[in-house]
C-alpha positions as semicolon CSV with decimal commas, in nm:
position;residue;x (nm);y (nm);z (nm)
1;X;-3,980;0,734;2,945
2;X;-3,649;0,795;2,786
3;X;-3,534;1,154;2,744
4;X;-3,462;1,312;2,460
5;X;-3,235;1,623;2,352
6;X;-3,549;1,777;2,230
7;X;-3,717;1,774;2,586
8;X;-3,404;1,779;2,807
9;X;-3,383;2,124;2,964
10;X;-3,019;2,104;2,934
11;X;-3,050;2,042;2,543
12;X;-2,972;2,464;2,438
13;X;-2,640;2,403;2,707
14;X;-2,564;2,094;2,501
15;X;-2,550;2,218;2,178
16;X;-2,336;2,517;2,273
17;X;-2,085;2,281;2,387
18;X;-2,118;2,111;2,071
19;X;-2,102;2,410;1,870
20;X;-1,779;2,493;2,094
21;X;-1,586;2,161;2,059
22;X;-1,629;2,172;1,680
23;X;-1,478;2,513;1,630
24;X;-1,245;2,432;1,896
25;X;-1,133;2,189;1,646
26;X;-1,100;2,395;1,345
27;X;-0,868;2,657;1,547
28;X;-0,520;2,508;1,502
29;X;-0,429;2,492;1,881
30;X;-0,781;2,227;1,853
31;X;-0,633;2,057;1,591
32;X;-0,277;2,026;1,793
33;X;-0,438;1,897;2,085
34;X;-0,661;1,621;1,845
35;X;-0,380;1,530;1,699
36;X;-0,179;1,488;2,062
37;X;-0,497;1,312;2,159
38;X;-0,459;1,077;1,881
39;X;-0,088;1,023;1,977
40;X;-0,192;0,923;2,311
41;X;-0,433;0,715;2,243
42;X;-0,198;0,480;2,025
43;X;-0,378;0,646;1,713
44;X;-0,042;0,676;1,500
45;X;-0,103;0,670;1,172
46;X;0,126;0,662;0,926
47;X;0,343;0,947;1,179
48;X;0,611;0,640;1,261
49;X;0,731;0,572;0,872
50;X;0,711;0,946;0,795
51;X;0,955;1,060;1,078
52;X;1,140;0,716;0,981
53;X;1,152;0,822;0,642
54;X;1,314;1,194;0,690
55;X;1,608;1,066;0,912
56;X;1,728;0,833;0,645
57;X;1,656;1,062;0,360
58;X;1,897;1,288;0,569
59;X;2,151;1,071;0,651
60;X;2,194;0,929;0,331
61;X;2,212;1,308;0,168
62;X;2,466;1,376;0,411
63;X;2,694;1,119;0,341
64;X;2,625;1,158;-0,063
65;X;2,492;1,448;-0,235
66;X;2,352;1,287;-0,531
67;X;2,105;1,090;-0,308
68;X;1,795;1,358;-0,318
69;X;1,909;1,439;-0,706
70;X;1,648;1,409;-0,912
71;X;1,763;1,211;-1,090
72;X;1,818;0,946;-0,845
73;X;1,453;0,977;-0,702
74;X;1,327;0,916;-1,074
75;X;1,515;0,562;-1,082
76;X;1,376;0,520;-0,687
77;X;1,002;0,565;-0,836
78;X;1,091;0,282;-1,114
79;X;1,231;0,025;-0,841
80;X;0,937;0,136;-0,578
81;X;0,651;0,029;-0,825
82;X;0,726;-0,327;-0,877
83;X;0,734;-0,452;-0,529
84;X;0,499;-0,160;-0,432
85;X;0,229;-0,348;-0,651
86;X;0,275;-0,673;-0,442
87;X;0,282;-0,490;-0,138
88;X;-0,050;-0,382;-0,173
89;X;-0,199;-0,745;-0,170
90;X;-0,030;-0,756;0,175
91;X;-0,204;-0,511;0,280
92;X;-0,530;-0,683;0,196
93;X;-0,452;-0,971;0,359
94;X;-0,308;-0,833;0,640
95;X;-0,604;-0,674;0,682
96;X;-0,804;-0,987;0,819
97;X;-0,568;-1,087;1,016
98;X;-0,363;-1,388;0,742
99;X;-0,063;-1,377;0,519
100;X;0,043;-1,491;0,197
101;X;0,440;-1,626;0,168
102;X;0,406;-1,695;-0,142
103;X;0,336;-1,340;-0,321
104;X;0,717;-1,388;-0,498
105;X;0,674;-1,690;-0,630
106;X;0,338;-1,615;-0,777
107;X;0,511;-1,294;-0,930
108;X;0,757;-1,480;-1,057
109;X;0,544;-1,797;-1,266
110;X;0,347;-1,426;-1,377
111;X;0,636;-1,309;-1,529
112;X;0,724;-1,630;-1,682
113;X;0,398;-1,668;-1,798
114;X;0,450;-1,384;-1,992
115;X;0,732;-1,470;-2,150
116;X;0,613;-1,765;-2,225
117;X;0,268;-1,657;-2,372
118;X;0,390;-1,375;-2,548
119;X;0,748;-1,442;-2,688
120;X;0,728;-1,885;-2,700
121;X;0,391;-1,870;-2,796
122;X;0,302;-1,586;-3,037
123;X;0,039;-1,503;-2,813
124;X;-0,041;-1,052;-2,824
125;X;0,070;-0,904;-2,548
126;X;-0,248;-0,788;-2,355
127;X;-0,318;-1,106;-2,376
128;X;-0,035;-1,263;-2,220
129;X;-0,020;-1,026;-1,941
130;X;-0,420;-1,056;-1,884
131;X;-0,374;-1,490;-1,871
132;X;-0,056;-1,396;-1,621
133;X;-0,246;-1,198;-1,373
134;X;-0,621;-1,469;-1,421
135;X;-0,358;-1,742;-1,302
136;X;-0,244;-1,540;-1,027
137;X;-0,628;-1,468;-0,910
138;X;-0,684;-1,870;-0,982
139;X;-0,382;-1,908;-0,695
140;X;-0,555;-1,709;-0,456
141;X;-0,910;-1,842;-0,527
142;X;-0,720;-2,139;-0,435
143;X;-0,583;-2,049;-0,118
144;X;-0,919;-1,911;-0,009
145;X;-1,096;-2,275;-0,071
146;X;-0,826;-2,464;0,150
147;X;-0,855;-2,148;0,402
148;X;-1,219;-2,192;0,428
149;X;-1,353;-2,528;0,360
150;X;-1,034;-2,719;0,572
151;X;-0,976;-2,427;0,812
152;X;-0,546;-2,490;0,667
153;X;-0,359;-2,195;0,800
154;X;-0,298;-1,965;0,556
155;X;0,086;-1,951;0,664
156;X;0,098;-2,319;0,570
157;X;-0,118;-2,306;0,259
158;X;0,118;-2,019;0,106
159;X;0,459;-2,166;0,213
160;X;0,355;-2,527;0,036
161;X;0,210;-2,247;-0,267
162;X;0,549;-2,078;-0,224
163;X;0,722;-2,394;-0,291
164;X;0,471;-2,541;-0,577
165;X;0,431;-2,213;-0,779
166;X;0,789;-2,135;-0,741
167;X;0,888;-2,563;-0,907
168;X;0,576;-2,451;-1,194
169;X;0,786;-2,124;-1,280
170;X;1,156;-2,405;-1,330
171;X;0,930;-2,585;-1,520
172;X;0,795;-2,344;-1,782
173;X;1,106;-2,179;-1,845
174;X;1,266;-2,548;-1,913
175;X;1,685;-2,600;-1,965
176;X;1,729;-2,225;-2,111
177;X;1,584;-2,060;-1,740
178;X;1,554;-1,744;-1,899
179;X;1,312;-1,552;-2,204
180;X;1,440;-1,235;-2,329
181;X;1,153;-0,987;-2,375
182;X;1,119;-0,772;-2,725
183;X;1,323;-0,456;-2,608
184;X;1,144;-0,244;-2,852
185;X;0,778;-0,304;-2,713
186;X;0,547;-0,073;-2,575
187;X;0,539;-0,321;-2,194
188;X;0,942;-0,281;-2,190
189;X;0,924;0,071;-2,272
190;X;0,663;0,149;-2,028
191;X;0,879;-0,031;-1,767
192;X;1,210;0,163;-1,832
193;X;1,201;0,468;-2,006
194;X;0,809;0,579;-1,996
195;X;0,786;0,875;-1,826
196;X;0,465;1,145;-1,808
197;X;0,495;1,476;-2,004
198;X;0,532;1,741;-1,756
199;X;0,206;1,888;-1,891
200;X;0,007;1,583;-1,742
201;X;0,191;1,570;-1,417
202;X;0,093;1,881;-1,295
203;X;-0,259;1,813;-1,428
204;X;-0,263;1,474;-1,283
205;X;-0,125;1,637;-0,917
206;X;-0,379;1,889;-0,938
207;X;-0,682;1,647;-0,994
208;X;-0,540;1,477;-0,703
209;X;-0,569;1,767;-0,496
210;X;-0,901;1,861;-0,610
211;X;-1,046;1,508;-0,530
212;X;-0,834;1,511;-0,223
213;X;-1,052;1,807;-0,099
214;X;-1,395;1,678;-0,224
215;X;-1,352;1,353;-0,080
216;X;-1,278;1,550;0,266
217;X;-1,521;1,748;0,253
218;X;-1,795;1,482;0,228
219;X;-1,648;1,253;0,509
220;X;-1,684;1,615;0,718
221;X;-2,004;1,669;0,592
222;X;-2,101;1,366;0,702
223;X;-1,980;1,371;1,068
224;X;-2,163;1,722;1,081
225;X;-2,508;1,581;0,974
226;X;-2,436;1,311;1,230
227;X;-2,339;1,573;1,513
228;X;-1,971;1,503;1,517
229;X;-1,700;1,725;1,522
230;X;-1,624;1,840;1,191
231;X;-1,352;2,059;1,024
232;X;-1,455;2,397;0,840
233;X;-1,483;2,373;0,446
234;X;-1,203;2,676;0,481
235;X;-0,960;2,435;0,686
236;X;-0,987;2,178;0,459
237;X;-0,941;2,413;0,149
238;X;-0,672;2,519;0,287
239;X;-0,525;2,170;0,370
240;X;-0,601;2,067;0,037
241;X;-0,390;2,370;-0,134
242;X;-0,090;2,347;0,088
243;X;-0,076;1,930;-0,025
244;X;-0,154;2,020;-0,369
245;X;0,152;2,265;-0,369
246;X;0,360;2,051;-0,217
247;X;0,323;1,788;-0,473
248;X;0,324;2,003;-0,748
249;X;0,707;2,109;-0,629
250;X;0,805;1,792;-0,611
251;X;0,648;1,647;-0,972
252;X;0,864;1,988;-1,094
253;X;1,184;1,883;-0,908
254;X;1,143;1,543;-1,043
255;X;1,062;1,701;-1,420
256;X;1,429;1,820;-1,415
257;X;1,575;1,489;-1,511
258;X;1,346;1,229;-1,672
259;X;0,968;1,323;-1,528
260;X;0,745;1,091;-1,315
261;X;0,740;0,719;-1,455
262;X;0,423;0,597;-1,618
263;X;0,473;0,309;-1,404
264;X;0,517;0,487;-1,056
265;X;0,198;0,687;-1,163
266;X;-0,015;0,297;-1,193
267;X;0,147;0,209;-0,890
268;X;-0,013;0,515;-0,715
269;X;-0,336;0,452;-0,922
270;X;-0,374;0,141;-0,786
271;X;-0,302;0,225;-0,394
272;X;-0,550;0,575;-0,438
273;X;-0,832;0,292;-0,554
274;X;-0,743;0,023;-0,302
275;X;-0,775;0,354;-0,032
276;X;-1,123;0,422;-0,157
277;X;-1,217;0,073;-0,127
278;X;-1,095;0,003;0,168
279;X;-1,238;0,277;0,329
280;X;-1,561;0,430;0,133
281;X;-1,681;0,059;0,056
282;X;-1,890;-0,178;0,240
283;X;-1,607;-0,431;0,160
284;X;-1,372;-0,220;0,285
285;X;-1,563;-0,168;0,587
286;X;-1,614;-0,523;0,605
287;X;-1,245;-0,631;0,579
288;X;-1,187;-0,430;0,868
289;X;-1,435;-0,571;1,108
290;X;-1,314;-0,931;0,990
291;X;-0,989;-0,847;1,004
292;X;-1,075;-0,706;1,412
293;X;-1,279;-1,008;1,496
294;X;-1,404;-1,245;1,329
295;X;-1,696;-1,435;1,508
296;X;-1,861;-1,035;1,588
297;X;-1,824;-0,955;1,223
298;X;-2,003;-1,322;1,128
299;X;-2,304;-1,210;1,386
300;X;-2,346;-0,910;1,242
301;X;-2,442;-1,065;0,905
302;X;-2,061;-1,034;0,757
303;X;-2,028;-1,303;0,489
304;X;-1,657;-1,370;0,675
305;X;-1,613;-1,679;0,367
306;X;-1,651;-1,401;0,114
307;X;-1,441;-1,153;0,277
308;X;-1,174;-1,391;0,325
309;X;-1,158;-1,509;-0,068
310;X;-1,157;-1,172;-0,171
311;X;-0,859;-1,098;0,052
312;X;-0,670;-1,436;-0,070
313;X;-0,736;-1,330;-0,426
314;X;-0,698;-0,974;-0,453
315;X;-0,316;-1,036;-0,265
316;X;-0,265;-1,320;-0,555
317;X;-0,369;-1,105;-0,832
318;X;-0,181;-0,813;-0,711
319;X;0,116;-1,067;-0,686
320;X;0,093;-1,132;-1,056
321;X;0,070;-0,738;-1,153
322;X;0,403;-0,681;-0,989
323;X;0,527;-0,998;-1,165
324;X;0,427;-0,860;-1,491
325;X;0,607;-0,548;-1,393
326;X;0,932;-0,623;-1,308
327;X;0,964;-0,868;-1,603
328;X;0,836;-0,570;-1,816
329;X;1,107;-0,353;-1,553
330;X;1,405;-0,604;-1,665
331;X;1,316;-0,701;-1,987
332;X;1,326;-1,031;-1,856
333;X;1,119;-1,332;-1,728
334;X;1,404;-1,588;-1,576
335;X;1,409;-1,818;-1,276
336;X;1,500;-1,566;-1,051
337;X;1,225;-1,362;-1,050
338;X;1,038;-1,344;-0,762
339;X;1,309;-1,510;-0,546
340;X;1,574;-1,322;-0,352
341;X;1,401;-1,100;-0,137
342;X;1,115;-0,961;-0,312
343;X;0,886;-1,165;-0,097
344;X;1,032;-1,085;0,226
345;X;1,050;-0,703;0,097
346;X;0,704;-0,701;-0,024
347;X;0,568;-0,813;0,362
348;X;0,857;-0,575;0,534
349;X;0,655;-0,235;0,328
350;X;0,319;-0,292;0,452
351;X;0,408;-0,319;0,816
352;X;0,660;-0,074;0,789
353;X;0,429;0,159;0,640
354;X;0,214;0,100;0,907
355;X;-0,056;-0,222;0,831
356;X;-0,076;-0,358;1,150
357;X;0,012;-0,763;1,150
358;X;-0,273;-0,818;1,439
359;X;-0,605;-0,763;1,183
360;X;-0,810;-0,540;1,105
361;X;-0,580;-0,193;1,097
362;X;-0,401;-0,039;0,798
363;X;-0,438;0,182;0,525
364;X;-0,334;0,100;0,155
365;X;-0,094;0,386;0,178
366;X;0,143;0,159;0,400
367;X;0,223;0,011;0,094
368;X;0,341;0,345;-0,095
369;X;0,501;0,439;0,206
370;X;0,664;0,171;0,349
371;X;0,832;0,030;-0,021
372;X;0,932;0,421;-0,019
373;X;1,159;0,361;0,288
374;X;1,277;0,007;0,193
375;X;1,411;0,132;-0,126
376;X;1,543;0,507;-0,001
377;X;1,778;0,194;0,226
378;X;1,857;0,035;-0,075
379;X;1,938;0,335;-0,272
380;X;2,151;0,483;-0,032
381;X;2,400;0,196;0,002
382;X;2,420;0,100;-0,347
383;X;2,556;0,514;-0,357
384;X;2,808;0,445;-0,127
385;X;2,919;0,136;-0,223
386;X;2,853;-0,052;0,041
387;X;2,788;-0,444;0,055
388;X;2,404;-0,585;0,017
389;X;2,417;-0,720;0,385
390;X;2,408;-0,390;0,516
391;X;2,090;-0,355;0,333
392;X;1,947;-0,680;0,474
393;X;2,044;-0,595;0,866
394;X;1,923;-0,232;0,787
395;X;1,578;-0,368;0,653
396;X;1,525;-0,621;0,910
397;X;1,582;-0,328;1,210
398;X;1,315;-0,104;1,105
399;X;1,127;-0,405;1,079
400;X;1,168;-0,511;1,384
401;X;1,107;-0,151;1,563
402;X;0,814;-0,099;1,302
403;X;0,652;-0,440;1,495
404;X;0,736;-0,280;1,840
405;X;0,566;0,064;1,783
406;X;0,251;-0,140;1,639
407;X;0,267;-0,353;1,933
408;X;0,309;-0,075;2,174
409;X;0,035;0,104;2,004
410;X;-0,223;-0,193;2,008
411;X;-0,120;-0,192;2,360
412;X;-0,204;0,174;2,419
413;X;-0,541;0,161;2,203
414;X;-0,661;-0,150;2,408
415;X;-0,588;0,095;2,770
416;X;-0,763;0,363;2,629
417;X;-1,054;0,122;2,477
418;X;-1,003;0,194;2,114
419;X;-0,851;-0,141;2,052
């Protein structure tokens, strides 16, 4: 007969070891030594782009002064949100373990599409953007069809979409290449010169912090009921308070030139949701265990077809957002949109922020974080006036060392059997 906890003698010894290990964790010497732990363990988080992040922030204010101005930031949060928006598709297909080459050239026929709907054909502007970004999804459904019912490699479905979508975008825009967008409209506006009132930054900050705390506080909540260790309700108050603060300096620092863009704030919108799907959802819970392995997520009753569309078609639609943004960013839709290296920047932010390119690891923060870092690069040169291939060799090394730690990570996970 099996025994129990309520019949093993040792049960009342048990618990008080239980009891002990969770308020060991709520001291902070507990939560040092979890978070060490985690280290250890190949657990990393998004620790690598953070400490990435602060050396270049201070190099770059060393060598100019107007780098960290507020002013400068507010333009950053402008550039970050285009590509940021694309980055997050990544992410999702990351996530299972594929990838989608052709992300720039789909946000590039979206932005044409716009300008073609909207300005060509008379068409109202919700309208145009809405048909921009149900082509993009149709791309993706597309990709998912040839992914699933032929098995095609998704690297070699998107690079022949890559090259396809990208001749469709020539061929809309015809001899003139290029379609001026009405300067005076409400989508140009919102991409250059929208910014929140500082009123409804703080607000929206503080709601942030507030939900921040809730949503905490359930997940611990939850790993008490289940006899986990847990954090304190006062430790997680207190948590929540000192990132609320923090964020509330920094929407006032960035209130002293223009204010936070509308656009950034979508951009953040959009990752916060794709975070609580991702990880509060039974999609989100099933991308993972796809994305980890495949054939144990199909036994367990995973519909891995389903999971895999959604992935190829929530990257695809994202794709066409950011399209719609930076043509609504330049007040342009032309043949070079999407070209250049908005593709190749849109893949290098969600590893560097941390999405691991092995499946099933990543948050949708490594999007917000990792387009943060690529553009802080980009930034800083363009203050000191140096050339655009500096930018490119910069980018590719903390590429390349962003691949190594996740390598050396996966490698440390697998020793310590949290692979």
């Amino acid at each position: 007969m099996m025994k129990t906890i309520e019949n093993d003698p040792a049960a009342p010894a048990l618990l008080d070891r239980r009891d002990e290990r969770v308020r060991h964790d709520d001291s902070f010497g507990g939560s040092i030594q979890a978070f060490w732990d985690r280290i250890r363990s190949g657990d990393l988080g998004s620790l690598p782009v953070i400490v990435g992040l602060a050396i270049i922030w201070t190099v770059f204010q060393a060598l100019n002064p107007v780098f960290l101005s507020s002013s400068n930031l507010v333009n950053m949060l402008f550039d970050c949100s285009t590509v940021g928006v694309i980055s997050l598709g990544i992410v999702c297909i990351l996530m299972v373990g594929e990838i989608d080459l052709s992300v720039g050239s789909v946000s590039g026929f979206a932005s044409a599409l716009v300008g073609v709907f909207w300005v060509n054909q008379g068409w109202p502007v919700v309208l145009a953007v809405l048909a921009a970004m149900i082509v993009g999804a149709l791309i993706g459904s597309l990709y998912a069809f040839v992914f699933n019912r032929f098995g095609m490699p998704s690297f070699v479905s998107t690079l022949s979409g890559l090259l396809a979508v990208l001749g469709l975008q020539l061929y809309i825009l015809g001899a003139t290449g290029s379609i001026n967008l009405p300067y005076g409209s409400w989508l140009v506006s919102f991409g250059q010169i929208m910014v929140m009132p500082d009123p409804v930054a703080y607000l929206l900050v503080a709601l942030a912090g507030i939900a921040f705390f809730f949503a905490s506080y359930r997940t611990s909540a939850r790993r008490r009921a289940a006899g986990l260790s847990a954090k304190s309700a006062r430790g997680l108050l207190l948590r929540a308070v000192i990132i609320t603060l923090a964020l509330e300096a920094v929407a006032f620092y960035l209130n002293q030139s223009r204010g936070i863009p509308w656009m950034f704030g979508v951009f953040v919108g959009l990752t916060a949701a794709m975070n609580y799907a991702l990880t509060r959802t039974k999609w989100g819970r099933s991308m993972h265990a796809v994305g980890g392995n495949r054939e144990a997520a199909r036994r367990s009753g995973i519909n891995v077809s389903r999971i895999y569309t959604s992935a190829f078609v929530m990257c695809a639609l994202l794709a066409a957002t950011g399209g719609v943004l930076s043509a609504a960013r330049l007040a342009t839709a032309s043949q070079q949109a999407g070209t250049g290296d908005v593709n190749l920047n849109a893949i290098a932010a969600a590893v560097i922020g941390g999405t691991s390119l092995f499946g099933g690891r990543g948050s949708a923060y490594s999007a917000l974080l990792g387009i943060i870092v690529i553009q802080s690069i980009a930034s800083g040169l363009t203050l000191l006036d140096l050339s655009s291939s500096l930018r490119y060799m910069i980018t590719g090394a903390v590429l390349a060392v962003a691949v190594i730690v996740d390598s050396l990570a996966r490698r440390s996970r697998i020793s310590h059997g949290r692979a």
